[in-house]
C-alpha positions in Angstrom: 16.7 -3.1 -16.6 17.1 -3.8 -12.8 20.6 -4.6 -11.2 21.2 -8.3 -10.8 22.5 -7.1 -7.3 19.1 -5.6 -6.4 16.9 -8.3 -4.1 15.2 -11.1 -5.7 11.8 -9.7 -3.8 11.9 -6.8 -6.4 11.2 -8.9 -9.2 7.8 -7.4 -11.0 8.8 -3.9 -9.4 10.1 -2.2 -13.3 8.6 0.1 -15.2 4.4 0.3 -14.8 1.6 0.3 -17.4 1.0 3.5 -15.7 4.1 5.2 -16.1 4.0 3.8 -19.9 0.5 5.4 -20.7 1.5 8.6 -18.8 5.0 8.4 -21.3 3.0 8.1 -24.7 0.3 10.6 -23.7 3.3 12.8 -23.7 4.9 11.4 -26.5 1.4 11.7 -28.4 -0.4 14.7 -27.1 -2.8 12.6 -25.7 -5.4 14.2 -23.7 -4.4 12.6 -20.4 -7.7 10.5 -18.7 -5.2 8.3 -17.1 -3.4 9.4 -14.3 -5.7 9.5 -10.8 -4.9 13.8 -10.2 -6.7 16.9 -10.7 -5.7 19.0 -13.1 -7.0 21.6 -12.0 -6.2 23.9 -8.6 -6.9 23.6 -5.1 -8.9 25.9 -3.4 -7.2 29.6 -3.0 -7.6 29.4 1.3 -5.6 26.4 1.5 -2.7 27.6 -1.0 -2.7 31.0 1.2 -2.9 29.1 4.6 0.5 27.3 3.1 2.2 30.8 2.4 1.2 32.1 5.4 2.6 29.4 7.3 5.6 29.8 5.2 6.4 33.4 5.8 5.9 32.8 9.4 8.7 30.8 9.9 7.3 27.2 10.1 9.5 25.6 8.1 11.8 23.1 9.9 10.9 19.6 11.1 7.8 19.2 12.5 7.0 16.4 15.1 7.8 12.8 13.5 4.1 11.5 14.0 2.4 15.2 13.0 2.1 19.1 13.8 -0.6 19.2 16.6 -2.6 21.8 14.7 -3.3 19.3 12.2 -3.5 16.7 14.6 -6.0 17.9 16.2 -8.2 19.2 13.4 -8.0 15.4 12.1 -9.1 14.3 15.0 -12.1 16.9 15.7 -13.4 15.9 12.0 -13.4 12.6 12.6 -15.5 13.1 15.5 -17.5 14.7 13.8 -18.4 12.9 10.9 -18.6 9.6 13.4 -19.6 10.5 16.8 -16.3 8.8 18.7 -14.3 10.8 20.4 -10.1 10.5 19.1 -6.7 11.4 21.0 -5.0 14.1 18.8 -1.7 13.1 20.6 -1.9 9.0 20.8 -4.6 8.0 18.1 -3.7 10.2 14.9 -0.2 10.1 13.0 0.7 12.7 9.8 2.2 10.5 7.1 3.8 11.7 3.6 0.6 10.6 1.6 -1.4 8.0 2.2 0.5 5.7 0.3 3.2 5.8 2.6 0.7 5.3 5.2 0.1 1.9 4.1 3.3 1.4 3.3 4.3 1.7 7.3 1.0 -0.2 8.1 2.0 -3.0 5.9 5.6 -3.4 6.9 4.4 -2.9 10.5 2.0 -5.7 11.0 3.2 -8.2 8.0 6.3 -10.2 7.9 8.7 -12.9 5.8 5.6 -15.9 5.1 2.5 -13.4 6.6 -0.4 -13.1 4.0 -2.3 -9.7 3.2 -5.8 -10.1 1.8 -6.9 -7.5 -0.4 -9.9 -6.7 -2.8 -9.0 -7.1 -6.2 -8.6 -4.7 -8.6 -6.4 -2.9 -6.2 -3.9 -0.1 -6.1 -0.4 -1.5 -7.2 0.9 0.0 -4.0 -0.6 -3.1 -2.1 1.1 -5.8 -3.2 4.6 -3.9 -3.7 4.1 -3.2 -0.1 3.7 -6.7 1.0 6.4 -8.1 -1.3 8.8 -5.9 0.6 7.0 -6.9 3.9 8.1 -10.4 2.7 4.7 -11.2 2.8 2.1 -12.4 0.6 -1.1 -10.9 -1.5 -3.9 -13.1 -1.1 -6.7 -11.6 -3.5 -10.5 -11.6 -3.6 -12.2 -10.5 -6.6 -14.6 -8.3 -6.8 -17.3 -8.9 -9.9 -18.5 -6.1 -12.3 -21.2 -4.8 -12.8 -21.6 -4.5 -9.3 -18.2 -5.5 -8.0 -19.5 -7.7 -5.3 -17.3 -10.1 -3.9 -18.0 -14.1 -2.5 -18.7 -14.2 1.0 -16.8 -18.2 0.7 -14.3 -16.7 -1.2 -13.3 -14.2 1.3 -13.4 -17.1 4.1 -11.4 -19.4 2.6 -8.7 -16.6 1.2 -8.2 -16.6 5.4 -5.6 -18.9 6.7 -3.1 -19.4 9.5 -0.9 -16.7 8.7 -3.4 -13.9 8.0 -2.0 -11.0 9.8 -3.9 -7.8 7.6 -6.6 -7.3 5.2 -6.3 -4.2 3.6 -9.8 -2.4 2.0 -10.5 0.4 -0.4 -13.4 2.4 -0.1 -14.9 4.5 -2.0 -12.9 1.9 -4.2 -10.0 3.0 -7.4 -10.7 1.8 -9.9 -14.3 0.6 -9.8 -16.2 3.4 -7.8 -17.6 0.8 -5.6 -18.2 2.1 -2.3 -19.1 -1.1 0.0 -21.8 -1.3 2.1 -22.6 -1.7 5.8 -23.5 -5.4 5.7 -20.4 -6.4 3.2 -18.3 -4.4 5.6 -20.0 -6.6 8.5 -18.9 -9.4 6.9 -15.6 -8.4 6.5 -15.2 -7.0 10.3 -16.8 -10.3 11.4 -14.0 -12.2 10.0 -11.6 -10.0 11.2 -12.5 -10.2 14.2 -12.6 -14.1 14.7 -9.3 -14.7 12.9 -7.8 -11.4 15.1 -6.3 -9.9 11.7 -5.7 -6.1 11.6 -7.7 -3.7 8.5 -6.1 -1.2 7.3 -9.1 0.6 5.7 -8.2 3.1 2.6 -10.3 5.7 2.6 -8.7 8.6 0.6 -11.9 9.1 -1.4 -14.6 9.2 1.3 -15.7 12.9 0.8 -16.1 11.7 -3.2 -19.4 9.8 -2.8 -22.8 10.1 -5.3 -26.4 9.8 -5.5 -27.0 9.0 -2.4 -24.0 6.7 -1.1 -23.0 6.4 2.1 -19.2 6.0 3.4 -18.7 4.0 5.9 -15.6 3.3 7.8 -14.8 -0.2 9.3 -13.9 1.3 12.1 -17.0 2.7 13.0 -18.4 -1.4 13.5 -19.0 -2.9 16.5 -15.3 -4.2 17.9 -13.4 -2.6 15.0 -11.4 0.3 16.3 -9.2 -1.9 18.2 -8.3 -3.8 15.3 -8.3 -0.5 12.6 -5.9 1.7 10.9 -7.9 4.4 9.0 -5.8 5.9 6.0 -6.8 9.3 4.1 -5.2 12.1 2.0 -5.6 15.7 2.8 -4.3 15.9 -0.9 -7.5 14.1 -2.5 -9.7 16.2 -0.7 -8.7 19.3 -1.2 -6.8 18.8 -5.0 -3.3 19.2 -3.8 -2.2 15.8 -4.3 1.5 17.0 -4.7 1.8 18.4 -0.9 1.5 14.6 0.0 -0.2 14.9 3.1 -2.1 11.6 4.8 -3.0 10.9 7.8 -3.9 7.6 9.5 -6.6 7.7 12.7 -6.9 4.6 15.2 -6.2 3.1 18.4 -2.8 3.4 20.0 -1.5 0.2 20.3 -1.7 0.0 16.4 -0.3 3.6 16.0 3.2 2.8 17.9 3.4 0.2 14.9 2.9 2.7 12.2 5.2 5.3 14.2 8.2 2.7 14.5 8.2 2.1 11.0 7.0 6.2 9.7 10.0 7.4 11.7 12.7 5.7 10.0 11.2 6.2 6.4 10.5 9.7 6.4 10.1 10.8 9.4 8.1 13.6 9.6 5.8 15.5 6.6 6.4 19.3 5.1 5.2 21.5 8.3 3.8 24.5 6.4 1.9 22.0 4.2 0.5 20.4 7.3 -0.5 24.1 8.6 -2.3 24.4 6.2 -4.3 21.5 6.0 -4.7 21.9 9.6 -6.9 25.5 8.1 -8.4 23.6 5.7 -10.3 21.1 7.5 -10.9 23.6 10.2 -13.0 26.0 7.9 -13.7 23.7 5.2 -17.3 22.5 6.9 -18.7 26.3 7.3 -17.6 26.8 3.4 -19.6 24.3 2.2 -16.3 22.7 0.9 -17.5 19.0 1.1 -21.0 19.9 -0.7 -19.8 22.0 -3.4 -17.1 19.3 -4.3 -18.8 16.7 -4.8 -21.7 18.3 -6.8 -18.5 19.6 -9.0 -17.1 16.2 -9.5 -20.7 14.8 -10.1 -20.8 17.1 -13.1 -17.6 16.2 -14.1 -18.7 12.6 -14.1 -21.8 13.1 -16.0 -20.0 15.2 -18.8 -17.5 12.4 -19.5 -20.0 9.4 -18.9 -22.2 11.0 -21.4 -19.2 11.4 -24.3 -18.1 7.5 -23.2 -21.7 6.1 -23.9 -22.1 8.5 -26.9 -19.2 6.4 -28.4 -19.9 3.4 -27.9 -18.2 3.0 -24.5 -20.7 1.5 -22.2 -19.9 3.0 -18.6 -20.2 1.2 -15.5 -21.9 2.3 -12.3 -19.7 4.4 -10.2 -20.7 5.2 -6.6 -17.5 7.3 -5.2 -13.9 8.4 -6.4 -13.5 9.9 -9.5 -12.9 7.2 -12.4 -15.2 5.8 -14.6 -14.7 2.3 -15.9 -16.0 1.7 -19.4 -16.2 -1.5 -21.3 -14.2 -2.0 -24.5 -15.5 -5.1 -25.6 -16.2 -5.1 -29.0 -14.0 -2.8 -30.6 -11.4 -5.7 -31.5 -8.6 -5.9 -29.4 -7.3 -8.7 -27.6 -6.9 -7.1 -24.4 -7.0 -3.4 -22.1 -3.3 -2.7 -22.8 -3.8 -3.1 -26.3 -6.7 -0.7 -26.0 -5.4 1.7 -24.1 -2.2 2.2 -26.1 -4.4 2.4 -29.0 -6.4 5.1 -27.8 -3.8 7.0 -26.3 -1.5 6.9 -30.0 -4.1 7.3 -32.2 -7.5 8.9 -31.0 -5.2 11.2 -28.4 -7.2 10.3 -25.0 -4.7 8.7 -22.6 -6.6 6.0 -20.4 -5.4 3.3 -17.8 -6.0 -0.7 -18.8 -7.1 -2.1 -15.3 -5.8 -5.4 -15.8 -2.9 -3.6 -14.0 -4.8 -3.9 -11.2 -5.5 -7.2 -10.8 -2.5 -10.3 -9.5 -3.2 -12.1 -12.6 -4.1 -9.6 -15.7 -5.4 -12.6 -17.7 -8.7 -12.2 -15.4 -9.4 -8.7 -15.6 -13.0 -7.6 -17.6 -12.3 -5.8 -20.5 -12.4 -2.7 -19.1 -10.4 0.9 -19.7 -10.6 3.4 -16.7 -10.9 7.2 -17.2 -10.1 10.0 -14.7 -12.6 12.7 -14.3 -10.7 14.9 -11.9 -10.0 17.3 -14.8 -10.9 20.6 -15.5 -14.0 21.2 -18.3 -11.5 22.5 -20.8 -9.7 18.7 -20.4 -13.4 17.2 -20.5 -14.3 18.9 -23.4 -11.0 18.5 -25.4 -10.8 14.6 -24.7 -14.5 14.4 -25.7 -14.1 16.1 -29.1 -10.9 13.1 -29.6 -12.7 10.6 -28.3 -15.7 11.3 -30.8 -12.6 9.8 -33.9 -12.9 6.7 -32.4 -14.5 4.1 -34.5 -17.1 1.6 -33.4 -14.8 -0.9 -35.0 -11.5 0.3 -34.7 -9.9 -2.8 -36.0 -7.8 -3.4 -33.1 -5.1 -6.5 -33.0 
């Protein structure tokens, strides 16, 4: 129970759905689909670029906004997946994850009586950020099965105190990855109401079938107006480094940097050597290929135990989660669901009404995690083959 001396604006801040699940998985000996990590380990060269940098001394602050190694490595991949040119110095800032990224960015650019608009689901990140901003979440809801959103709607979620619109893609929890003309309509309002995007792109190297990632930023009259946000850690399966990165013009950057300095100031330096070797070598490995044919197997191998079930899947384009719906098996909601699943069939999963501002209006949906290794895959899919197509729920 929260301190009556703690700030009304953390009201809604206790303990999360997520952090629940994640407690009776353990409680249970659930087989754990919930929570958005790999399981499994990142790749050997960037663990012994790490010890290396280690045992050669670089282990004491690093510079607030970023080592220049890595610095510049961001900004020479960026270039090269987009074609612009970026300032390693003035244009690319080292964060402690991306969630603290956007944490800066919101508390940067939003104030006491500013509005954020966001797509909903969203992260739970987003809307803790602006509440501390003293702002407010404006959402717009994105529609299964294609989680497309209302042009109108998006208009009129625009008002007089707009200062940031914040956008996910490739997209948790849905998958969706938006397209060039939904992203045009997006930029085009952004750009007539002057509001800032903070685009959140950690999953843009996790992409399928032919999907295409593209940043806002990379639109007519968007960089000046766009704060790019990634993790090094989602790429490369070493989500517990916490190493992201923001990219985008300089004016917006001194923001970020104002705020970054004071909340953690600068990132682990040998973790931030080696990324820096990662994303340098990573391209002639065949890093970005090979990793998202392995996560499209990993996809297919629990889509194909979900539908086997009973658990209709939804289309996924990027990330790795797969949405399935639960409608039908007789329970009132996703919580109920989930807990159900996680106590007695042993697979842990995440109800994403969690993600939405009001849960009454989520889909009946449970999200699963795929970024698990083929033991995981196959244990969970050998539980999840207990669960009745009637289950009885409450």
């Amino acid at each position: 129970m929260m301190d009556g001396r703690a700030h009304p604006r953390l009201r809604g801040f206790g303990t999360s759905v997520f952090t629940e699940m994640s407690r009776l998985a353990i409680e249970h000996g659930a087989v754990n689909l919930g929570q958005g990590f790999p399981d499994f380990e990142g790749p050997d060269f960037v663990k012994e670029a790490a010890k290396a940098a280690i045992d050669s001394g670089r282990n004491q602050y690093a510079p607030s906004h970023g080592v220049p190694r890595l610095r510049a490595a961001i900004a020479a991949s960026w270039t090269q997946d987009t074609g612009r040119e970026v300032d390693p110095e003035s244009e690319v800032t080292v964060t402690s994850g991306a969630t603290e990224a956007l944490f800066d960015a919101v508390q940067a650019f939003l104030g006491p009586g500013d509005e954020v608009v966001a797509f909903e689901p969203f992260y739970d990140a987003y809307p803790a950020a602006a509440a501390l901003a003293g702002g407010r979440l404006r959402p717009v809801t994105l529609r299964p099965p294609g989680w497309s959103f209302d042009p109108e709607e998006l208009v009129a979620a625009f008002g007089p105190r707009t200062r940031v619109l914040l956008l996910n893609t490739p997209h948790n929890p849905t998958g969706k990855v938006f397209r060039r003309d939904e992203l045009s309509v997006i930029a085009d309002l952004c750009r007539e109401r002057d509001v800032v995007v903070l685009s959140d792109e950690v999953y843009d190297r996790i992409v399928f079938e032919g999907a295409v990632h593209v940043s806002p930023a990379t639109l007519p009259g968007m960089w000046d107006r766009t704060l790019v946000i990634n993790s090094t850690g989602k790429t490369f399966s070493l989500t517990g480094w916490k190493v992201g990165y923001a990219v985008g013009p300089a004016p917006l950057q001194t923001a970020l940097r104002a705020v970054h300095q004071f909340v953690t100031f600068a990132t682990a330096t040998p973790f931030q050597e080696a990324f820096a070797t990662a994303l340098e070598v990573a391209p002639g490995l065949g890093y970005y290929d090979r990793l998202r044919e392995e996560y499209t197997a990993r996809r297919e191998r629990l889509r194909t135990v979900l539908e086997e079930v009973g658990l209709r899947t939804l289309p996924v384009a990027g990330a790795y989660f797969l949405l399935a719906e639960v409608a039908g098996h007789g329970f009132r909601d996703d919580v109920a669901f989930c807990r159900y699943l996680t106590t007695e069939v042993g697979v842990a999963a995440v109800p994403p009404s969690a993600f939405y501002a009001d849960p009454n209006l989520a889909p009946l949906l449970a999200r699963f995690c795929f970024a698990k290794k083929t033991e995981t895959l196959r244990k969970a899919a050998e539980r999840l083959r207990r669960l009745p197509p009637q289950p009885g729920g409450v």
